[in-house]
C-alpha positions in Angstrom: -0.7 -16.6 -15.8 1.6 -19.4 -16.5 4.8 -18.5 -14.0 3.3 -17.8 -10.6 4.2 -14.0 -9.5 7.3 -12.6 -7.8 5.4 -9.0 -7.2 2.1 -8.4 -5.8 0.7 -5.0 -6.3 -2.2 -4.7 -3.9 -4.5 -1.2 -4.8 -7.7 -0.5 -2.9 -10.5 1.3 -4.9 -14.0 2.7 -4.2 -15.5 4.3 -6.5 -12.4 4.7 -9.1 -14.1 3.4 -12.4 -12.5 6.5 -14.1 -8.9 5.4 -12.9 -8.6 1.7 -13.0 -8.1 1.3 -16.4 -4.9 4.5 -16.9 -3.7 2.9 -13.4 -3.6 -0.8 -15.1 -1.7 0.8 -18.4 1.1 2.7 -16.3 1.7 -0.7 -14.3 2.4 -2.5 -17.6 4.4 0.1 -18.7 6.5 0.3 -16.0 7.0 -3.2 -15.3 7.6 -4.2 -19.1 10.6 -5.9 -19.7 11.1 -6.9 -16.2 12.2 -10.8 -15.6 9.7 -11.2 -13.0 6.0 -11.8 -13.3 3.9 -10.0 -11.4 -0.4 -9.4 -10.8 -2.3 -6.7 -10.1 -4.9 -7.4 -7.3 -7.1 -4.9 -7.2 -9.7 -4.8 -4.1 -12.8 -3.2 -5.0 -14.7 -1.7 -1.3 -18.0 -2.1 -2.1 -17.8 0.7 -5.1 -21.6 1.7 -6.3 -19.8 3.3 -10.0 -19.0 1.3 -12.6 -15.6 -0.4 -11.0 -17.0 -4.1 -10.9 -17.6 -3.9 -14.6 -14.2 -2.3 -15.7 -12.2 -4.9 -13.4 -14.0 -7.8 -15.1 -13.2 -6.8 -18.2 -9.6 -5.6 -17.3 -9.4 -9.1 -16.0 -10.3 -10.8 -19.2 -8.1 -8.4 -20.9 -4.5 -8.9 -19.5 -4.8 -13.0 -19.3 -5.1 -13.0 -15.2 -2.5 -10.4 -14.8 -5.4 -8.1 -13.3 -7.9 -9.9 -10.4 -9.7 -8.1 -8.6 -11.4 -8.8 -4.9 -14.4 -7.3 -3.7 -15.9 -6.5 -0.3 -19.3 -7.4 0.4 -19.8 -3.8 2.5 -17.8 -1.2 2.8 -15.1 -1.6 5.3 -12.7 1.1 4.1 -9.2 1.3 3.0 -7.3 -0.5 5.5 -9.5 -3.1 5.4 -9.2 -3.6 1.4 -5.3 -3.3 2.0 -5.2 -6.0 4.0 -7.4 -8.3 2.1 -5.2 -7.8 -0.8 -2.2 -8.5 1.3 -3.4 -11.9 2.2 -4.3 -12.5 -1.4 -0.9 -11.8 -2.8 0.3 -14.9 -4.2 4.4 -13.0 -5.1 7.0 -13.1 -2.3 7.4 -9.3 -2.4 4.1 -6.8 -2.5 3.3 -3.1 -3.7 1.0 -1.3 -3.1 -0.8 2.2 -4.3 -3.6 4.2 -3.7 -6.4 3.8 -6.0 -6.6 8.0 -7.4 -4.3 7.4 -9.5 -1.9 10.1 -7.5 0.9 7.8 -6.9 2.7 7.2 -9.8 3.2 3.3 -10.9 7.1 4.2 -12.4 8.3 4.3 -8.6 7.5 0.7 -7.9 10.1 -1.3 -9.8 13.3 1.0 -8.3 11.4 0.6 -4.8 11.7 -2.9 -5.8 15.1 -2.9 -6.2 16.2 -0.9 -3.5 14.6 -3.4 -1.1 16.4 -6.2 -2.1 19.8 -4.2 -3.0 19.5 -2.6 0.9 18.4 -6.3 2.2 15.6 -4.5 3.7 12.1 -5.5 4.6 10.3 -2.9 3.0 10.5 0.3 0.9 8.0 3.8 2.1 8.0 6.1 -0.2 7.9 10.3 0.6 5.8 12.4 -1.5 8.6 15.0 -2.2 6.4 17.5 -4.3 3.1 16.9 -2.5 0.0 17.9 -5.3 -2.8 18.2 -2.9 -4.7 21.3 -1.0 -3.3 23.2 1.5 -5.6 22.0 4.3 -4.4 18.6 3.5 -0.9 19.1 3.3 -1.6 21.0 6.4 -3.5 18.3 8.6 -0.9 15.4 7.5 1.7 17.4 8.8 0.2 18.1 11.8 -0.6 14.5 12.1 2.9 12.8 11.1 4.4 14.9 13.8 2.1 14.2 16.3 2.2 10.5 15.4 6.1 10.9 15.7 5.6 12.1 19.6 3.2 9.5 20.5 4.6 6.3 19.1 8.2 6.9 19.4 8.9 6.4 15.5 9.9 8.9 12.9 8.6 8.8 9.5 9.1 11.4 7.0 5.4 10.5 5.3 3.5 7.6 6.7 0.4 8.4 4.4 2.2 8.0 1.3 0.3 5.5 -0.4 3.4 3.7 -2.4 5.5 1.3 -0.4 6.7 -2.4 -1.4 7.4 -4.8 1.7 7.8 -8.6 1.5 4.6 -10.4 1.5 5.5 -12.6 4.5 6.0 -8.7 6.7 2.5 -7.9 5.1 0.9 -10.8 6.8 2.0 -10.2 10.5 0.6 -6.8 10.3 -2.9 -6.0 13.1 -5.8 -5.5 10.6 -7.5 -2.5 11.9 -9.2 0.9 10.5 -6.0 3.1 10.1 -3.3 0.2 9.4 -2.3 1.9 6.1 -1.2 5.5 7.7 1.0 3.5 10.3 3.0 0.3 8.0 6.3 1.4 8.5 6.1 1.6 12.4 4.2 -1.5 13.0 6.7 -3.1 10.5 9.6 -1.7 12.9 7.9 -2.7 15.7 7.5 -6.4 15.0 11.4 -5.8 14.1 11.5 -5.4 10.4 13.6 -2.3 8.6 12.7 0.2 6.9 13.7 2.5 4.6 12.4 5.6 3.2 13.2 7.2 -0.5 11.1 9.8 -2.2 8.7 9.5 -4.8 6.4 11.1 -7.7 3.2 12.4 -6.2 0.8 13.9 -9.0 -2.6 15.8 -9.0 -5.6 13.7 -8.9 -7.4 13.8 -12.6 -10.5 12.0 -12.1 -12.8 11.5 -9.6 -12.9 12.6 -5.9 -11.4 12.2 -2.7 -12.9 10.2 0.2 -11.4 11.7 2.8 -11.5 15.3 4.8 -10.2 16.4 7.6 -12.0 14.6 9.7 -11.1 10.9 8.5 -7.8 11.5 8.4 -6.7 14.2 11.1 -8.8 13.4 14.2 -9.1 9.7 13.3 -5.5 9.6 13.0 -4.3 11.4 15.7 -6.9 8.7 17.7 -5.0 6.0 16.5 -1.3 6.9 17.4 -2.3 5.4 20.8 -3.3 2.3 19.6 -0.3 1.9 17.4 2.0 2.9 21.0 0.1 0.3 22.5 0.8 -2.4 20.0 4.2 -1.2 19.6 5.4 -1.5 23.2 3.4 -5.1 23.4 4.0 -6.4 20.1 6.1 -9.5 19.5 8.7 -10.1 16.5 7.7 -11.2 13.1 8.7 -15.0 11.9 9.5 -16.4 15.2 11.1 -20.1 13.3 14.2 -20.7 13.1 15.4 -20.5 8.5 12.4 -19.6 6.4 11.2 -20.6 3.0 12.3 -19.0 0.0 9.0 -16.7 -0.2 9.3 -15.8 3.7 12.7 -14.4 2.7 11.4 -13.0 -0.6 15.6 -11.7 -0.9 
């Protein structure tokens, strides 16, 4: 790329060969015409498809706009979130989930919204929620429960589609879980947030990672840990001014 990137889009994949490529078309799509450059950084968890091969050639393909990352083991989705957020190279950062569910479209108003609100970061809420029932059903016992526990209300924390400023991204704990809990960390280092609502969409190919187990139990778990961190945690770029990308305004 010849213009280093304004906008990061960070999406995690494991074993989403069949979705990489119509994810990478509706990106372009719905950024074309923008003024600002942006990548796609794609952070591959150990996949055993075909995903290496497909973001190799994706890579060639768009002339750097793709790059992709990839874990030597699997470490799961937080984990490949993270990675891509210290990756970003654009003061502001995207990110979706890598099913294709989330639709691409909603990133450049999110975009917009941020900086129009002066806010540090955009969460989206899956209005018209295309999954099972036992899914719907076990995130909404979850988001309330996570509501109780840490203090923080948030419509949808496991909506996969949010854009924050890259220099937030960084001062966030790494730790299985992060991505169901970004907009209360965020408020906890003393960041804002705002919430809008957003496409959500049947998944088309492949199939889930996750049951009730990984994401009820496991989630409820962690609302502790996120109290914890929220009642000890310390604000977010502590110097006096900022550079240009810290501000990312």
């Amino acid at each position: 790329m010849q213009n280093p990137p304004f906008f990061s889009i960070v999406i995690p994949v494991y074993n989403e060969a069949e979705n990489i490529e119509p994810m990478v078309r509706e990106i372009q799509a719905a950024l074309q015409g923008r003024a600002e450059p942006y990548e796609v950084i794609f952070v591959d968890d150990a996949s055993s498809d075909d995903s290496p091969a497909v973001l190799q050639r994706l890579t060639s393909e768009t002339g750097g706009i793709v790059r992709s990352l990839r874990h030597r083991r699997n470490f799961g989705q937080s984990a490949a979130v993270a990675t891509g957020f210290r990756d970003a190279r654009g003061a502001w950062v995207g990110t979706l989930d890598g099913d294709g569910q989330n639709d691409p479209a909603d990133l450049p108003y999110m975009l917009d919204e941020a900086r129009r609100l002066k806010v540090d970061c955009v969460t989206g809420v899956r209005a018209k929620r295309q999954d099972s029932f036992i899914r719907k059903f076990s995130s909404r016992v979850a988001n309330r429960f996570r509501d109780a526990i840490t203090g923080d209300r948030v419509a949808d924390s496991g909506c996969g589609v949010r854009v924050l400023r890259t220099a937030c991204a960084l001062e966030l704990p790494v730790f299985n879980g992060l991505h169901r809990f970004v907009p209360t960390l965020l408020r906890a280092k003393g960041y804002s947030v705002s919430e809008v609502p957003v496409n959500h969409r049947p998944r088309l190919r492949g199939v889930s990672k996750y049951g009730v187990h990984n994401r009820l139990w496991r989630g409820i778990r962690d609302c502790f840990g996120v109290r914890w961190f929220s009642v000890r945690s310390v604000p977010g770029e502590r110097v006096e001014g900022g550079t240009e990308q810290g501000q990312g305004r």
